[in-house]
C-alpha positions as CSV (number, residue, x, y, z in Angstrom):
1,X,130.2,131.7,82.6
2,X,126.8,131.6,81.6
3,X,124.2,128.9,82.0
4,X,123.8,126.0,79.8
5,X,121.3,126.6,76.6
6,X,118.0,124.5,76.6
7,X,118.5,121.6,74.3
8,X,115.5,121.3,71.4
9,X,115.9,117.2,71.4
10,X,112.7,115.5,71.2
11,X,111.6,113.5,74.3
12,X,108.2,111.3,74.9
13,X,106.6,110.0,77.7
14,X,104.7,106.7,78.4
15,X,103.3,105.1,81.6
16,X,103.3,101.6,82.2
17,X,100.9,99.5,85.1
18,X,103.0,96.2,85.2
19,X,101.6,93.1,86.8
20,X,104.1,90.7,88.2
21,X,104.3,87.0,90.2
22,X,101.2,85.9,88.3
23,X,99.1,89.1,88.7
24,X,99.7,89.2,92.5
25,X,101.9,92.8,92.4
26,X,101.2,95.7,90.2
27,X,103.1,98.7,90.4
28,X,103.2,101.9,87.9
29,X,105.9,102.7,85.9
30,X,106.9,105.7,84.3
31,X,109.3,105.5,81.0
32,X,110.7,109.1,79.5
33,X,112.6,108.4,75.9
34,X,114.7,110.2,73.1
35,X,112.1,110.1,70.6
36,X,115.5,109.9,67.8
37,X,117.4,107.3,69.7
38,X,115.9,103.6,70.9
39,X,119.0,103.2,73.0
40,X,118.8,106.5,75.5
41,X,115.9,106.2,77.7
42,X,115.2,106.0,81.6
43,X,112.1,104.0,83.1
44,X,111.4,104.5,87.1
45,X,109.1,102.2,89.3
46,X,108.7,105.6,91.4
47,X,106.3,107.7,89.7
48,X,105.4,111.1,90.7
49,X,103.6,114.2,89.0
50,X,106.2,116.6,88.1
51,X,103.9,119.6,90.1
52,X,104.0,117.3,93.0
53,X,107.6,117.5,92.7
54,X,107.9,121.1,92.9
């Protein structure tokens, strides 16, 4: 069996600061999106640097 190929689709990035409750929470938000499709992306409220990760 061999490993699974990279796929070449497209994928952006954008970070969000969101104020809530009348500006009294704010909280970053990361979202990560098909760039070819509006219906598959994921959005987290838990935002870390990917080489913190590691």
């Amino acid at each position: 069996m061999s490993p699974p190929s990279p796929h070449p689709e497209s994928l952006r990035s954008r970070a969000f600061e969101i104020t809530v409750d009348d500006g009294r929470e704010t909280f970053n938000a990361l979202s990560i999106e098909h760039a070819d499709c509006e219906t598959e992306w994921l959005i987290s409220d838990t935002v870390y640097a990917l080489e913190n990760m590691r």
